[in-house]
C-alpha positions in Angstrom: 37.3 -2.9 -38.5 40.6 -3.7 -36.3 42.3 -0.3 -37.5 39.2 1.4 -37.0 39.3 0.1 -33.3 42.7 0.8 -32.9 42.2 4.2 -34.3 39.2 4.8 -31.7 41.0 4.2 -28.3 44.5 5.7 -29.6 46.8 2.9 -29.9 48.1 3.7 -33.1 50.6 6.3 -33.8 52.4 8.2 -36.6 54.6 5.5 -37.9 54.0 3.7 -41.6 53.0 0.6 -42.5 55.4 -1.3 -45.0 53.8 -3.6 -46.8 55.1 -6.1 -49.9 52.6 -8.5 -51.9 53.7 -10.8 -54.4 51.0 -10.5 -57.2 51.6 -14.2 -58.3 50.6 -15.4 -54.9 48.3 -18.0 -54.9 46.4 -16.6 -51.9 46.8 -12.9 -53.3 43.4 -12.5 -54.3 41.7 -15.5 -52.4 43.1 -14.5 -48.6 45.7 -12.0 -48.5 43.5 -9.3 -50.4 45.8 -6.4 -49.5 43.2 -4.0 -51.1 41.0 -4.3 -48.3 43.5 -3.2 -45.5 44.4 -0.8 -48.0 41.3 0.9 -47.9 41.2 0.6 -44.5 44.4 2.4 -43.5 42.6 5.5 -45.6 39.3 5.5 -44.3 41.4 5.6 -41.0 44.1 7.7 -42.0 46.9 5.1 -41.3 49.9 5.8 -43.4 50.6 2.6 -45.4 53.4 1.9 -48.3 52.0 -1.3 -50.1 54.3 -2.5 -52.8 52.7 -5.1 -55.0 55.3 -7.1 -57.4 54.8 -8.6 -60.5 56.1 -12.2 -61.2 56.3 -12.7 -57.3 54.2 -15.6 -55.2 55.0 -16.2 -51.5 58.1 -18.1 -51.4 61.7 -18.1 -50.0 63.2 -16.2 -52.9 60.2 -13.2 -52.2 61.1 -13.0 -48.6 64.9 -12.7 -49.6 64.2 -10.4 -52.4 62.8 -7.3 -50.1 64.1 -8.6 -46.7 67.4 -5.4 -46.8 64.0 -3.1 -47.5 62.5 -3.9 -44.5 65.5 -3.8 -42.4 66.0 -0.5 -43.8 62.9 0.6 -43.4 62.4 -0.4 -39.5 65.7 0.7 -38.9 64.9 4.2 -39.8 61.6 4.4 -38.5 62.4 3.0 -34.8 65.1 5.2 -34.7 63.1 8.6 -35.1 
């Protein structure tokens, strides 16, 4: 529904969502549910790269693991 709104009065743009989940985080299929925004970036045609990780929850060590991706990926995206 909030991409769909966004998507209605214009404010999104070109640019991709990044995306890592974890899938041994306790609130993976309980909360997070990254599925559902999933299906929402297509039905609004929002470009979305969601990596889901096996043997991964939501600690520390996960946030450390893909932290250079980001970076990376921010970097290069702000900068086009």
């Amino acid at each position: 529904m909030m991409l769909a709104n966004y998507k209605q009065h214009g404010s999104m743009n070109n640019a991709t969502i990044l995306i890592d989940q974890g899938l041994a985080d306790d609130f993976y299929k309980t909360e997070l549910k990254p599925e559902l925004f999933e299906q929402a970036c297509q039905e609004t045609g929002q470009k979305l790269e969601l990596r889901l990780h096996e043997g991964y929850d939501h600690s520390y060590f996960f946030m450390s693991s893909f932290i250079d991706d980001h970076l990376r990926f921010h970097h290069k995206n702000l900068n086009n």
